[in-house]
BAKOLDO-181594 format. One record per atom (N, C-alpha, C): z, y, x. Coordinates in steps of 0.02 Angstrom, whole numbers, padded with zeros to 5 digits, always signed. Atoms other than C-alpha are relative to their C-alpha. Layout:
N
ZYX/...
***
This chain:
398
+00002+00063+00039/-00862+01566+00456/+00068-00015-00032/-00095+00053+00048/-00654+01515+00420/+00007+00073-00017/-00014-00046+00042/-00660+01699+00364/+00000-00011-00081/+00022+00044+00064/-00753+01615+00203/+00078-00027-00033/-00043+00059+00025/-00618+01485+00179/+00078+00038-00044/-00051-00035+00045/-00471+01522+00049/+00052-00081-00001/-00021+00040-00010/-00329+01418+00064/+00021-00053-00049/-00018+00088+00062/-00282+01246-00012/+00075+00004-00007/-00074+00016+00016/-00120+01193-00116/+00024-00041+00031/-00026+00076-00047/-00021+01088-00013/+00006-00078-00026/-00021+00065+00043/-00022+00904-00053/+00102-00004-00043/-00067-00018+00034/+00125+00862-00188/+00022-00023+00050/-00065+00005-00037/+00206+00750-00084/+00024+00017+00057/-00027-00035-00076/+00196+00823+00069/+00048+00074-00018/-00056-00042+00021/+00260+00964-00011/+00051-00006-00031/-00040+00032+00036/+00399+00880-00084/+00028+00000+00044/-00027+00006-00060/+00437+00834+00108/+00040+00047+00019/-00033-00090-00028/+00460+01023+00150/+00032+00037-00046/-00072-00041+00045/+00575+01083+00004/+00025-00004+00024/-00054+00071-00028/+00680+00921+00048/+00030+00047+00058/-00024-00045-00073/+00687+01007+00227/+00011+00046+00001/-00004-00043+00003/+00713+01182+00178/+00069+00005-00048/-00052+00026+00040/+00852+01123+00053/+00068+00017+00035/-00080+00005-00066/+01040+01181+00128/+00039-00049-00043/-00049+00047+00022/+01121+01061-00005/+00019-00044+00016/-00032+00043-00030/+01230+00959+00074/+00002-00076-00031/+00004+00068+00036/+01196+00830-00061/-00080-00033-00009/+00080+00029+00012/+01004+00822-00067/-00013-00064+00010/+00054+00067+00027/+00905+00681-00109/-00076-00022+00020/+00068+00013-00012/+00735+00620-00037/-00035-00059-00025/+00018+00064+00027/+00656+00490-00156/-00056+00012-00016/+00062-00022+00006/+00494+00567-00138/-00050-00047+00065/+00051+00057-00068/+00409+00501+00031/+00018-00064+00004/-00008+00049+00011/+00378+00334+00030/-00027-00030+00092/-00006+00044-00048/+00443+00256+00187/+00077-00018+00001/-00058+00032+00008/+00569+00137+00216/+00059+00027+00029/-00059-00043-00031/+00753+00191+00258/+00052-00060-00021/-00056+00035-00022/+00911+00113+00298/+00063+00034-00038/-00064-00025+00028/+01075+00135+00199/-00003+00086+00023/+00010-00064-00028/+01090+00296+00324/-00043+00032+00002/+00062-00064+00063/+00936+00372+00265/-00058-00017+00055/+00040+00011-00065/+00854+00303+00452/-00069-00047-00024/+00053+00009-00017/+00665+00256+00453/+00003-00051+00075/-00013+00019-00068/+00699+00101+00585/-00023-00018+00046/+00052+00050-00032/+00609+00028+00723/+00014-00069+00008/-00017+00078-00004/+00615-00163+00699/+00003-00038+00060/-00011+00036-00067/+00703-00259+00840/-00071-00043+00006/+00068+00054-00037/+00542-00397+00860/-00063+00068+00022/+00042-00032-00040/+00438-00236+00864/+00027+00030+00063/-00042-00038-00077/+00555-00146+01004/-00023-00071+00049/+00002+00057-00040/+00535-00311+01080/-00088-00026+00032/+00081+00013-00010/+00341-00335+01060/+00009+00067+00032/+00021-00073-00075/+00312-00141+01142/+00008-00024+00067/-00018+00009-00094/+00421-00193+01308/-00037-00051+00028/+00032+00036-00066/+00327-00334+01343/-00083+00045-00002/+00077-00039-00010/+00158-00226+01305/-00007+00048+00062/+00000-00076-00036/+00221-00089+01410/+00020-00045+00072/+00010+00055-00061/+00265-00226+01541/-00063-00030+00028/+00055+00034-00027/+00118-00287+01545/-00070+00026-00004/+00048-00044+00004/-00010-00154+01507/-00026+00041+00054/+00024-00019-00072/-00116-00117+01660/-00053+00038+00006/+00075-00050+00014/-00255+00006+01588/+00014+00050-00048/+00010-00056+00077/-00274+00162+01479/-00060-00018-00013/+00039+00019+00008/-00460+00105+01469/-00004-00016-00106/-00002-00008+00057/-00530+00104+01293/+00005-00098-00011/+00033+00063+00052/-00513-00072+01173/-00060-00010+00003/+00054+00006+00020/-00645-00165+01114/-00014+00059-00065/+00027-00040+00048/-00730-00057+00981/+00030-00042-00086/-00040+00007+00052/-00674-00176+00851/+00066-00033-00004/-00082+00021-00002/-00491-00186+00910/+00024-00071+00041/-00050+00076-00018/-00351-00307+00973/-00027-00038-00030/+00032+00040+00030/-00435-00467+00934/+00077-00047-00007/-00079+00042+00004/-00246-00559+00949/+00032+00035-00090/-00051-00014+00072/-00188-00431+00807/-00052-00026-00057/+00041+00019+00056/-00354-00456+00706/+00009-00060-00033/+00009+00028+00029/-00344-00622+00714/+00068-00036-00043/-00080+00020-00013/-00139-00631+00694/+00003+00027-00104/-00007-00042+00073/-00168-00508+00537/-00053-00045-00047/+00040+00044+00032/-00308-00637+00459/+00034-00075-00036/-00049+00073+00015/-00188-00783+00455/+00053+00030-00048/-00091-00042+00038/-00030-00670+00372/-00050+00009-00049/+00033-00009+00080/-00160-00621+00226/-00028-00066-00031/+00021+00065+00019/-00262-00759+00204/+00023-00060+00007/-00024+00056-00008/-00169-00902+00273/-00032-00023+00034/+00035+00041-00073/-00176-01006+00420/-00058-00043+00007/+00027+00041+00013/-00259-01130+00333/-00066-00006-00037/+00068-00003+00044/-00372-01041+00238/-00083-00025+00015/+00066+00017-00020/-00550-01116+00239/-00052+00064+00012/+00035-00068-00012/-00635-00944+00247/+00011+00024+00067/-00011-00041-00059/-00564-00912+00421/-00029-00055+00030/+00071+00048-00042/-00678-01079+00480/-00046+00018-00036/+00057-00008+00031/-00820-01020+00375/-00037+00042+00023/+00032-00063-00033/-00887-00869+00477/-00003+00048-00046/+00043-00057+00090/-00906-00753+00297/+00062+00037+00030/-00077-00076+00007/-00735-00647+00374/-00016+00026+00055/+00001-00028-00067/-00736-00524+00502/+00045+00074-00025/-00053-00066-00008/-00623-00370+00528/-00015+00042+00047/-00034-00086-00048/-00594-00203+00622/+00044+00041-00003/-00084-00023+00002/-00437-00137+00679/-00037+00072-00019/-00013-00075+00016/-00421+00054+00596/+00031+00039+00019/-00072-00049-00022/-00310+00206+00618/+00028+00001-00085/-00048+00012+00025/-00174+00133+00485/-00056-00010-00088/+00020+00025+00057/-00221+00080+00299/-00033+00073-00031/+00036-00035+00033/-00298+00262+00252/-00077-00008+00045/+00078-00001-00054/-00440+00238+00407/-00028-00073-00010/+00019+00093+00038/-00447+00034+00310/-00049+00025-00031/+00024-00010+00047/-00470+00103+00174/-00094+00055-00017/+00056-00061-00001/-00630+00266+00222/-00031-00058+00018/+00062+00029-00002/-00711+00117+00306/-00028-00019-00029/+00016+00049+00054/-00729-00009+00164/-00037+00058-00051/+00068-00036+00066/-00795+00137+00036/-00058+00031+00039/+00070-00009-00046/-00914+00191+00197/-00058-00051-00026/+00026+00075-00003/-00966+00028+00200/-00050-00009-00057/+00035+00002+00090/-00996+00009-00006/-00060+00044+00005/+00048-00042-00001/-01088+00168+00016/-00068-00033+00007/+00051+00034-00041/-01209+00108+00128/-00047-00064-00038/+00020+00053+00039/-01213-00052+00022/-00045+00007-00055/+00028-00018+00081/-01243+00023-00141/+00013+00073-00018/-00021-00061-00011/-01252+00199-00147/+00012+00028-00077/-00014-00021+00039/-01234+00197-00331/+00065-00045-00030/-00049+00021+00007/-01098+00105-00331/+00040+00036-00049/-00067-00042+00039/-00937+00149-00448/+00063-00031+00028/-00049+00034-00012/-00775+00122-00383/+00067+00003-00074/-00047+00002+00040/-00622+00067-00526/+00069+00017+00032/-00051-00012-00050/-00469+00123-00449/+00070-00017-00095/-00058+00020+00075/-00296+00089-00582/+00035+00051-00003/-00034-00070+00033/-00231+00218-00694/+00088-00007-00013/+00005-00041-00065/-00131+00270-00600/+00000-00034+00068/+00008+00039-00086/-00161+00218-00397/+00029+00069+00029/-00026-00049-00047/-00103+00308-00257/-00049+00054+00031/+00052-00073+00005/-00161+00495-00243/-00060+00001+00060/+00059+00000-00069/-00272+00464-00075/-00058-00049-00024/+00049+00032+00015/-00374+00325-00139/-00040+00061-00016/+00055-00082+00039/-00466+00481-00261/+00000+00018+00059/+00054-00051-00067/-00493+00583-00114/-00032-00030+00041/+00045+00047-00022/-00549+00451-00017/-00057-00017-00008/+00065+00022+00062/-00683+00401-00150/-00047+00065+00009/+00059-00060-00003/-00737+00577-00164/-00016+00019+00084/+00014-00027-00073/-00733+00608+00026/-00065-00030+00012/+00058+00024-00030/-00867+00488+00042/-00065-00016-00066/+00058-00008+00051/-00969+00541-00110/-00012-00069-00070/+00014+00076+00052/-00958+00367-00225/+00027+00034-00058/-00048-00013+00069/-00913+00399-00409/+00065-00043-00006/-00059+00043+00019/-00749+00326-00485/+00024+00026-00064/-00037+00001+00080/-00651+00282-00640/+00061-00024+00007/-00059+00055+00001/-00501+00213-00700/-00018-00061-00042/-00004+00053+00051/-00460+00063-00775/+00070-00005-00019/-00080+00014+00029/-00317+00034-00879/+00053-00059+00034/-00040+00032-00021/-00161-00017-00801/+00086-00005-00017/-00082-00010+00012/+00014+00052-00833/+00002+00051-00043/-00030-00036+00056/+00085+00107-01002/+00070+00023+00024/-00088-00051-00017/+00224+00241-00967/+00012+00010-00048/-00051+00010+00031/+00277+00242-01116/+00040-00067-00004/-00057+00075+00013/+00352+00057-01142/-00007-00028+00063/-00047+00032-00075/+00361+00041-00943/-00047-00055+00004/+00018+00052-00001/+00230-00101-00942/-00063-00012+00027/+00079+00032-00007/+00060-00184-00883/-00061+00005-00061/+00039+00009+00065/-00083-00147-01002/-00041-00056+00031/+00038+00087-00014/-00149-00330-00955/-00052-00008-00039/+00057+00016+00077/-00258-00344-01130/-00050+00029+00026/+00040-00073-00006/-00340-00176-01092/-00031-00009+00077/+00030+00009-00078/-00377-00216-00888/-00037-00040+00008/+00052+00039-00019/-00452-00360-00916/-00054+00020-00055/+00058-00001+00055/-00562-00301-01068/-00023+00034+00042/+00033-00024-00032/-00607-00179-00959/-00075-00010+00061/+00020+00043-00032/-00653-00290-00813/-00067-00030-00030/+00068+00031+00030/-00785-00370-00928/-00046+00017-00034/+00071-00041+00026/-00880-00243-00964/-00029+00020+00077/+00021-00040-00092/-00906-00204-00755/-00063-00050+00019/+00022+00024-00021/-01053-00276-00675/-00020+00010+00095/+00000+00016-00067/-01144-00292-00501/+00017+00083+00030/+00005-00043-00007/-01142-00105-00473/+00074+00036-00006/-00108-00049+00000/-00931-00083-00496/+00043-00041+00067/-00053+00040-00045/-00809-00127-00362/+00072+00019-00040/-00058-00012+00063/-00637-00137-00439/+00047+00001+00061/-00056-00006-00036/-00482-00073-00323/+00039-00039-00002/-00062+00076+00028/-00338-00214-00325/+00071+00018+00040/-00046-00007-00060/-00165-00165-00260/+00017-00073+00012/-00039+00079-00018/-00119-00335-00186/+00050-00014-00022/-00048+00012+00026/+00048-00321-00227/+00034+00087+00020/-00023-00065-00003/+00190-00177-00233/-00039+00069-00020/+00035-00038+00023/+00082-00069-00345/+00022+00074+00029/-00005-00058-00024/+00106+00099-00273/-00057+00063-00056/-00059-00037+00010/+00159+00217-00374/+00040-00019-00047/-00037+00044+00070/+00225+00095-00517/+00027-00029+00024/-00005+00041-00007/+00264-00032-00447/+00004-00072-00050/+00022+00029+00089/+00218-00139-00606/-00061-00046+00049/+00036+00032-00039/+00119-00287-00495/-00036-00052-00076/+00023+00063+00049/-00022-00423-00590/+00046-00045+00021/-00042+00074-00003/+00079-00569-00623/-00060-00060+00017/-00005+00027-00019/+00039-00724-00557/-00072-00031-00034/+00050+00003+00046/-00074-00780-00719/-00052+00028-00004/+00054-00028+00004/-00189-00647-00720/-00051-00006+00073/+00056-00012-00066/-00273-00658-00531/-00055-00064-00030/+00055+00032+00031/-00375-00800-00598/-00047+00020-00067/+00055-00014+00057/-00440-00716-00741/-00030+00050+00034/+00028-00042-00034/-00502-00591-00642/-00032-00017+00030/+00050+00022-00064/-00571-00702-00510/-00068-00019-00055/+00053+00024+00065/-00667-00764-00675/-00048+00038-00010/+00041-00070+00020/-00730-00594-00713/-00042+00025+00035/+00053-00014-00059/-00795-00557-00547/-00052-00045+00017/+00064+00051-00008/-00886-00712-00538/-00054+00012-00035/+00044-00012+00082/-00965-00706-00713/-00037+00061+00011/+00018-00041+00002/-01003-00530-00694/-00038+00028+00056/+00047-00025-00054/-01048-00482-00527/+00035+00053+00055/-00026-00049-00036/-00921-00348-00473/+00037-00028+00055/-00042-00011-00083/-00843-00324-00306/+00070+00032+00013/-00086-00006-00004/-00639-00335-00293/-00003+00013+00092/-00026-00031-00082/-00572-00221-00122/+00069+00002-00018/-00070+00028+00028/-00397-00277-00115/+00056+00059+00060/-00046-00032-00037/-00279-00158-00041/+00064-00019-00016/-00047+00042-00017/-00147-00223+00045/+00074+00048+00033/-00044-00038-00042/-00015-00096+00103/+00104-00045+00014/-00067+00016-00014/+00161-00190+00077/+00030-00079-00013/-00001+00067+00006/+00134-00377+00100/+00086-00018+00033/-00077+00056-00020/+00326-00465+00104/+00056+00067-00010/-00066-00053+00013/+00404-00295+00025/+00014-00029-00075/-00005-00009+00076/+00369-00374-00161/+00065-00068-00021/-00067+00073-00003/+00467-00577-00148/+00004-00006+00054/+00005+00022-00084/+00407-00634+00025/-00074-00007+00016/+00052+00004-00023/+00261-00643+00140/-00055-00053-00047/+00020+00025+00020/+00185-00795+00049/-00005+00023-00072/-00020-00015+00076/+00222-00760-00134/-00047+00067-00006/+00045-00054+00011/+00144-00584-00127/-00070+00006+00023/+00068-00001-00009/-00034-00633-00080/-00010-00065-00031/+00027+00057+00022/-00043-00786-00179/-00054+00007-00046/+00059-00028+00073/-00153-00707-00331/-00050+00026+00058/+00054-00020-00042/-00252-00628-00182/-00036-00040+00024/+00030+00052-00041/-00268-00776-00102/-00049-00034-00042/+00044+00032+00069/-00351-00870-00258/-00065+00046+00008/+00077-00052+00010/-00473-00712-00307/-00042-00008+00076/+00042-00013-00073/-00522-00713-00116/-00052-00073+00008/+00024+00050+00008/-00575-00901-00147/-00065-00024-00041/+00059+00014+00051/-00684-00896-00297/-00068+00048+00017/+00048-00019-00001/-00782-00753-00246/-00063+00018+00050/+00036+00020-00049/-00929-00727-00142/-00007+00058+00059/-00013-00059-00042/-00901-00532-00073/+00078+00028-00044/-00065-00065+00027/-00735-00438-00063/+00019+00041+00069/-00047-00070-00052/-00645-00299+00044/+00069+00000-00008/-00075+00022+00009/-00475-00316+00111/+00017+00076+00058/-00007-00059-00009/-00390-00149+00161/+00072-00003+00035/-00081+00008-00012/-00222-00186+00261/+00037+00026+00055/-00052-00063-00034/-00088-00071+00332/+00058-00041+00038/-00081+00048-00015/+00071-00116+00442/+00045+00046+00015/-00056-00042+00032/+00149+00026+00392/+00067+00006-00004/-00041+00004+00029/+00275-00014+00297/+00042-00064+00032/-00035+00061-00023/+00321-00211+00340/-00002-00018+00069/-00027+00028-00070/+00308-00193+00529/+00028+00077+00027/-00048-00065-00009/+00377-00001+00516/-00026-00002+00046/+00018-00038-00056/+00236+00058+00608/-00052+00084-00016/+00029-00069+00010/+00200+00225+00529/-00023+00038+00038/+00032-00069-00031/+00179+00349+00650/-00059-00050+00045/+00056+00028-00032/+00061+00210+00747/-00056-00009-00033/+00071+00019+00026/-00085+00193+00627/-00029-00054+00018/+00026+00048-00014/-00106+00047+00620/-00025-00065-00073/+00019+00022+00064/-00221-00050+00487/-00066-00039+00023/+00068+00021+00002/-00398-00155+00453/-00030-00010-00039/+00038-00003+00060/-00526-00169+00364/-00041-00065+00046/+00035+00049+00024/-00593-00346+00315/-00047-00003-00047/+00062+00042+00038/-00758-00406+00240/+00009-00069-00020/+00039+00078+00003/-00790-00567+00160/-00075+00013-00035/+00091+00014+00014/-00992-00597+00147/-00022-00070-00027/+00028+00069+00051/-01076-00731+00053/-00031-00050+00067/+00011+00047-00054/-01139-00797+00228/+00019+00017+00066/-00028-00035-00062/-01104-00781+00413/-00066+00042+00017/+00050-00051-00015/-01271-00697+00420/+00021+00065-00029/-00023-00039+00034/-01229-00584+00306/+00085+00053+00033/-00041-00032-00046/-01059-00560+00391/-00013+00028+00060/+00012-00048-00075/-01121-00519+00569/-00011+00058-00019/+00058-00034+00006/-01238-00411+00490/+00068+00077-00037/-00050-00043+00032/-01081-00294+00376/+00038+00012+00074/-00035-00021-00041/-00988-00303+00537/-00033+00052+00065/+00038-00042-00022/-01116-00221+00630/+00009+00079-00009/+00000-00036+00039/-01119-00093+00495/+00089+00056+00002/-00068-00030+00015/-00919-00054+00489/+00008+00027+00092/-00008-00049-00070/-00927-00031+00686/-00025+00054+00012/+00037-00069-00004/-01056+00103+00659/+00033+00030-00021/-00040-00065+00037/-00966+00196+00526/+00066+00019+00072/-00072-00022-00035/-00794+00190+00641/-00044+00030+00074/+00020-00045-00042/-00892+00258+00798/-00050+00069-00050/+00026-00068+00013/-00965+00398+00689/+00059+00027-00022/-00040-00036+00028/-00798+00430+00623/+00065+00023+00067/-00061+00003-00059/-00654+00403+00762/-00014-00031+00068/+00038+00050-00073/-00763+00308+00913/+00048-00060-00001/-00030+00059-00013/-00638+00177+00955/+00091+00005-00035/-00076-00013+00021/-00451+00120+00888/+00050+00009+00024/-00084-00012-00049/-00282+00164+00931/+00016-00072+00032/-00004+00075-00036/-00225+00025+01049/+00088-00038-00016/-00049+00037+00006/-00038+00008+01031/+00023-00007-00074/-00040+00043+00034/+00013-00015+00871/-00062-00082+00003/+00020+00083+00014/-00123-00173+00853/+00028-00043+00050/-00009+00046-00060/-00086-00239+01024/+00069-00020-00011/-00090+00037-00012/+00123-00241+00976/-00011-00059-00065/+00002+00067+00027/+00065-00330+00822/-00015-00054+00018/+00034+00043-00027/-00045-00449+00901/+00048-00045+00036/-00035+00043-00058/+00089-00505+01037/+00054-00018-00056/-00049+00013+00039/+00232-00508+00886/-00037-00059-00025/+00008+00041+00039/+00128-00625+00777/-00023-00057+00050/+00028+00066-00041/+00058-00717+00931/+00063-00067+00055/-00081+00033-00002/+00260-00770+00956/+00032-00041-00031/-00034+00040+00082/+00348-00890+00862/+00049+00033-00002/-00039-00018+00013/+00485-00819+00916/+00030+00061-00030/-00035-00060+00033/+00474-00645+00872/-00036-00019-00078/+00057+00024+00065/+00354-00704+00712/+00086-00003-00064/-00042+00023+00053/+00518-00789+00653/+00058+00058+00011/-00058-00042+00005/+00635-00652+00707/-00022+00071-00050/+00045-00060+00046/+00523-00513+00615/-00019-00022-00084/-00033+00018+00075/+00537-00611+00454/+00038-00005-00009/-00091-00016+00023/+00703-00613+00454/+00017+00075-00017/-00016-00049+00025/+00708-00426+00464/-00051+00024-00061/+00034-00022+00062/+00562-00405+00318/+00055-00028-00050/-00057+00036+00053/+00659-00537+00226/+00047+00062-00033/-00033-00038-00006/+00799-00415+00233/-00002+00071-00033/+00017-00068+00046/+00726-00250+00191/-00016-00017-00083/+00038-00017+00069/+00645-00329+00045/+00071-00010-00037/-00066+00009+00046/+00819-00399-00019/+00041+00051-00003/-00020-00055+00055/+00878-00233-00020/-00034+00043-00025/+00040-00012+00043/+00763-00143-00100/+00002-00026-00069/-00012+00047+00073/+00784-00278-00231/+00077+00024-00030/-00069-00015+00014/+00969-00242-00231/+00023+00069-00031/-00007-00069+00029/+00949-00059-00252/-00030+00021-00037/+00010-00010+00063/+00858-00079-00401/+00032-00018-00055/-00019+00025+00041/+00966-00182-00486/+00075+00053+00002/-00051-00053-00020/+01113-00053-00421/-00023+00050-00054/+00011-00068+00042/+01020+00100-00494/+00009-00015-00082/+00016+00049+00108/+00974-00004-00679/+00091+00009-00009/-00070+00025+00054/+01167-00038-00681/+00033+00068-00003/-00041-00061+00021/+01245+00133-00639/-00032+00046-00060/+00013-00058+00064/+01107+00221-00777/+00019-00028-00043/-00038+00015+00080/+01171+00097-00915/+00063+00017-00011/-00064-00004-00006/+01332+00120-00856/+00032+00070-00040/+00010-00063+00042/+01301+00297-00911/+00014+00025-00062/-00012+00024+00086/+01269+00257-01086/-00080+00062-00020/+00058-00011+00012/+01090+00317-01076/-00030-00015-00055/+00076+00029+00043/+00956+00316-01233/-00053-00047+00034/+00028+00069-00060/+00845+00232-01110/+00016-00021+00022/-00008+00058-00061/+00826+00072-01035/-00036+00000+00056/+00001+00017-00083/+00801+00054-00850/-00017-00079+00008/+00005+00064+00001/+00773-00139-00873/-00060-00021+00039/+00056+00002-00039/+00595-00115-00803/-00005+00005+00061/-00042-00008-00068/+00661-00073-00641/-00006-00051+00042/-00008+00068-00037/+00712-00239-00584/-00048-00048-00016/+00053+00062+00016/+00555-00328-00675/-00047+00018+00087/+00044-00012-00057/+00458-00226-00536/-00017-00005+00077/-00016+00037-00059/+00422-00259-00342/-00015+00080+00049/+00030-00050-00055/+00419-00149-00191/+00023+00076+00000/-00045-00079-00035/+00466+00036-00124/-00002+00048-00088/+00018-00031+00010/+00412+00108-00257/+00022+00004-00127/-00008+00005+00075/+00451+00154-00483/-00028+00070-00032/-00002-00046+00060/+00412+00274-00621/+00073+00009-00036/-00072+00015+00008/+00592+00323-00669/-00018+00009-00097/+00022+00000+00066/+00489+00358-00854/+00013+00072-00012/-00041-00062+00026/+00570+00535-00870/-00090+00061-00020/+00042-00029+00000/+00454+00691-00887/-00009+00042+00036/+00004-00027-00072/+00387+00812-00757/+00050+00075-00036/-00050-00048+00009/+00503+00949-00849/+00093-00038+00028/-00033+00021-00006/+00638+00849-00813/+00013-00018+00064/-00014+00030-00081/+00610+00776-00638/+00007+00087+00024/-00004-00062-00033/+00599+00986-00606/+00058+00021-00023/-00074-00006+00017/+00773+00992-00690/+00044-00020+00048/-00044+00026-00017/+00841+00875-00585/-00002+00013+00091/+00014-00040-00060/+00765+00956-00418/+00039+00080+00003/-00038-00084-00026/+00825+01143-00455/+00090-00014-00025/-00066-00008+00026/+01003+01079-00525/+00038-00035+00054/-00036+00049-00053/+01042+00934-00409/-00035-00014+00082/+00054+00013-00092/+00920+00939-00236/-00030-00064-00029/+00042+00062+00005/+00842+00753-00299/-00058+00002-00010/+00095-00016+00011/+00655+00770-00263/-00018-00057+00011/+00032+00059-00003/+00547+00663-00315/-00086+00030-00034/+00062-00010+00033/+00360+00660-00379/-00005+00014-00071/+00034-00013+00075/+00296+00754-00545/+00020-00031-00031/+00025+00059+00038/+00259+00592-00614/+00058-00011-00025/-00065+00034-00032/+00446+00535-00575/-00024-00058+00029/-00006+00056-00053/+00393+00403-00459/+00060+00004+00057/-00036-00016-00055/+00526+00375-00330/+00013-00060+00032/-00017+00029-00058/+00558+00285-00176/+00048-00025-00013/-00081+00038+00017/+00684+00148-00209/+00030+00011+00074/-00025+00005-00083/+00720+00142-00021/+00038+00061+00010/-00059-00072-00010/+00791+00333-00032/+00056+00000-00008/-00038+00013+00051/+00915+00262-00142/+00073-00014+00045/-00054+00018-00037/+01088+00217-00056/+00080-00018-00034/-00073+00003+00040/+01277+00158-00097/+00034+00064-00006/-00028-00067+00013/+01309+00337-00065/-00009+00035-00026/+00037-00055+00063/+01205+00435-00181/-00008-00020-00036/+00025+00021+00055/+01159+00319-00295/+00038+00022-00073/-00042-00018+00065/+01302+00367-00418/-00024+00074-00014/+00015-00076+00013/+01259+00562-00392/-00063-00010-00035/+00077+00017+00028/+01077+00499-00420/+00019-00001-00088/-00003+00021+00048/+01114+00416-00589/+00048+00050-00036/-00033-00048+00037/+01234+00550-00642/-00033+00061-00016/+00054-00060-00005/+01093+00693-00616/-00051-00029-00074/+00060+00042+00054/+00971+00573-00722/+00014+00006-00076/-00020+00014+00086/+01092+00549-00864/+00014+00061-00024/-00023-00095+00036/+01144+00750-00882/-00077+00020-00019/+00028-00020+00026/+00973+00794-00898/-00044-00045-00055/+00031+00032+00063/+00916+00641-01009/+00034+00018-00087/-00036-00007+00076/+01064+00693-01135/+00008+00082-00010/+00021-00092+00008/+01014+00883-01113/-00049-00004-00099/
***
């Protein structure tokens, strides 16, 4: 039988990972994988989480499996941080959740789910989204499209074009939504448009699944789900897809969920039923510690408020090291502007260049980054950043 099998190209960015590591240049560059890092290039573990583990591991008196649909402390800890404490939907019975293994095992349930729902479903995903969604989609047989989102040439939002789009979709489209920190643009809807959209979905009929991977990396916790929060209000079904990845730096834990809202609580029992089946046909039950360190962090005030202090933090630099990079490429005396840069939110940019060029600046200088040129602001540092921007500008004035 695996005699048959002929082997596969490695994913880009994973293979991007393993140059990086095979690389002897003492100057290399990693602005390809997108996880967070520390001036010193460190991936950290966040004091409130070090702090949530010890009392878990203090007080953890079973290997025994979870409930089937997870830490109910993190579920319901992670329901309040998206939606808000206050939201009326979390007294309404129409929400229900299940903890995952991290925002890609969110994300397989929710298009399970659709499946099931509507098996002719179409999913809209945004031209361009992050390369797993597509395989995702096709893994579980649903068609998909794009919809217009980001013009690389003038660096911008095709806004006009997304929503014309939008209003041609009816009951039979679900439309992807990055919440915020667009991943791989980072080019987020402004503030204005989540209501025209909530408009669209009403009027029309389609079904918004909001993926959520880097809530309080784009301004702050509040601010980056406010347009979510709205669309989640007007309509009567959506899918919420959320990772803690990135803002509780719990990568290697897998840790994520997948939310329903249903038009009733009948309706809700009845989907949650449904998402526990899929996850026992796929993985039986969920990983236990990363939800359980969330759960006890958010069920703290005190680490709650000490763990926004360090998001706070990451996001303000991130912010900083975009406005860093923008100034050393003008500084340059570049043909292009970089100005787009700092309009944008979160780990993540299009540096605009071309994939001959980002492969210029890999075999001349070690700086790997994606095809596309997307790159990891977080790679970025006071120590490379000048080599960075000096690599950029030799082969822009090549």
């Amino acid at each position: 039988m695996f005699q048959q099998l002929t082997a596969l190209p490695a994913d880009p960015l994973l293979g991007i990972a393993v140059a990086y590591r095979q690389d002897d240049n003492p100057k290399k560059v990693d602005l390809g994988v997108g996880v967070y890092k520390t001036e010193e290039g460190n991936t950290p573990i966040l004091t409130s989480v070090k702090k949530s583990l010890q009392i878990l591991l203090d007080s953890e008196e079973s290997k025994s499996y979870i409930q089937a649909r997870g830490n109910q402390a993190f579920l319901d800890g992670m329901e309040k941080l998206v939606l808000g404490a206050d939201n009326p939907l979390l007294s309404s019975n129409r929400v229900e959740s299940v903890q995952a293994p991290g925002g890609t095992g969110s994300l397989k349930l929710g298009f399970e789910l659709i499946k099931r729902g509507n098996p002719n479903a179409k999913i809209w995903v945004s031209g361009p989204t992050w390369a797993n969604h597509n395989a995702l989609i096709k893994s579980t047989g649903l068609a998909s499209e794009e919809y217009p989102y980001y013009d690389k040439v003038n660096n911008q939002l095709r806004a006009d074009e997304m929503l014309e789009a939008f209003a041609k979709l009816g009951k039979d489209d679900v439309v992807l939504l990055h919440g915020c920190c667009h991943n791989p643009t980072g080019e987020d809807i402004p503030a204005d448009l989540w209501p025209k959209i909530a408009d669209l979905a009403v009027e029309n009929g389609f079904t918004p699944f909001i993926d959520i991977a880097y809530q309080g990396f784009g301004t702050d916790l509040e601010t980056d789900v406010q347009g979510v929060r709205h669309l989640l209000s007007k309509v009567p079904e959506a899918l919420i897809a959320t990772s803690c990845s990135k803002n509780f730096g719990l990568y290697r834990e897998r840790t994520g969920l997948i939310t329903t809202i249903s038009e009733s609580p009948v309706a809700a029992g009845i989907a949650l039923t449904h998402v526990l089946n899929i996850a026992r046909e796929i993985y039986s039950m969920p990983p236990s510690y990363g939800g359980a360190t969330v759960g006890i962090l958010l069920g703290d005030e005190a680490l709650t408020t000490e763990w926004k202090t360090e998001l706070a933090e990451m996001c303000a630099r991130m912010r900083s090291l975009r406005a860093l990079l923008v100034d050393k490429l003008h500084a340059r005396d570049v043909d292009q502007s970089f100005d787009f840069i700092n309009r944008q939110n979160g780990m993540f940019t299009f540096l605009g260049i071309t994939p001959e060029q980002v492969q210029a600046i890999r075999d001349e200088y070690s700086i790997y980054m994606a095809g596309s040129s997307r790159i990891n602001i977080a790679g970025i540092s006071n120590s490379n950043v000048d080599y960075i921007a000096d690599a950029v500008a030799a082969v822009l004035k090549k």
